[in-house]
N, C-alpha and C positions, 0 to 999 in steps of 0.2 A: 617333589623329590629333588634333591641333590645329587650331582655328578661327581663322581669323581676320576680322572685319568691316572692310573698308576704305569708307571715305567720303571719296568726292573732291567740290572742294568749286571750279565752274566756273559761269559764264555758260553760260545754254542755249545762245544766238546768237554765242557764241567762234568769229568767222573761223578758228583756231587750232584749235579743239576740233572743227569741222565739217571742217577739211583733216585733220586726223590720225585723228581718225574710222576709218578703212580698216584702216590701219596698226595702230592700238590694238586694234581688232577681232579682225582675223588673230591677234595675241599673245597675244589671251585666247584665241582659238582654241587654241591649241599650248599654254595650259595646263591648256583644256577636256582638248585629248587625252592629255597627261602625269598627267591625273585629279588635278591640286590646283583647278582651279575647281573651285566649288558651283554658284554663279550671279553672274550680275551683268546690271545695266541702268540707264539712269538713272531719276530722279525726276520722275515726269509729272506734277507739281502746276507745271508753268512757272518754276520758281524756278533751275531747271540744277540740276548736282552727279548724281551715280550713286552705287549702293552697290554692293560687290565682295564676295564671299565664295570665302575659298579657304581650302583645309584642306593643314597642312605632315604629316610625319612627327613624333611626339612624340621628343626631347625639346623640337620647334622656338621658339621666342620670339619675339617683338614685333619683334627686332633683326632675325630672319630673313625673315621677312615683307615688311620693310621692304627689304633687302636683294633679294627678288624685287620687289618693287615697282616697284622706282628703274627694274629695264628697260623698264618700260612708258613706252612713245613718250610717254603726255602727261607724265609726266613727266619723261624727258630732254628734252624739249623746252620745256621751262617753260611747258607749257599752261593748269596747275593753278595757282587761286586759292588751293588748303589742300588737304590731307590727313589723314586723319586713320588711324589702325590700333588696332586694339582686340583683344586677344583676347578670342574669344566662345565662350560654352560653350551649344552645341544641347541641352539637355535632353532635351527633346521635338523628336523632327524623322525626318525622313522622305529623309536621308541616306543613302545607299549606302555604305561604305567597303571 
């Protein structure tokens, strides 16, 4: 498997980000249950933004990640201040695959 770190990059207080909220949710739900989420939540130092972890089948890349990303409501919806995707490599971790 492939890692990837996604960091979104939003106002805590986003009218936008507080209505889509549900919707964004439910979708990480459905890729909790298709087992490519890790984790995700936001940043509770008051500053907004969340961090997202989800893991592709190898041979996956930055492009593919990206590509499941874009369905996510904040960003078809132009929620999002930035984005960012990283591939990440757990070392040490306490992953299931």
């Amino acid at each position: 498997m492939n890692y990837f770190a996604v960091h979104y990059l939003y106002a805590g207080d986003s009218e936008q980000i507080i209505t889509l909220r549900p919707e964004h949710r439910a979708w990480l739900g459905g890729l909790r249950d298709e087992n490519i989420l890790v984790g995700s939540g936001p940043y509770t130092d008051g500053l907004g933004g969340a961090l997202i972890i989800i893991r592709l089948p190898e041979p996956a890349t930055v492009a593919d990640a990206e590509a499941l990303m874009d369905q996510d409501p904040f960003q078809q919806e132009g929620a999002l201040a930035g984005r960012e995707i990283r591939e990440w490599n757990p070392v040490l971790n306490v992953f299931a695959e």
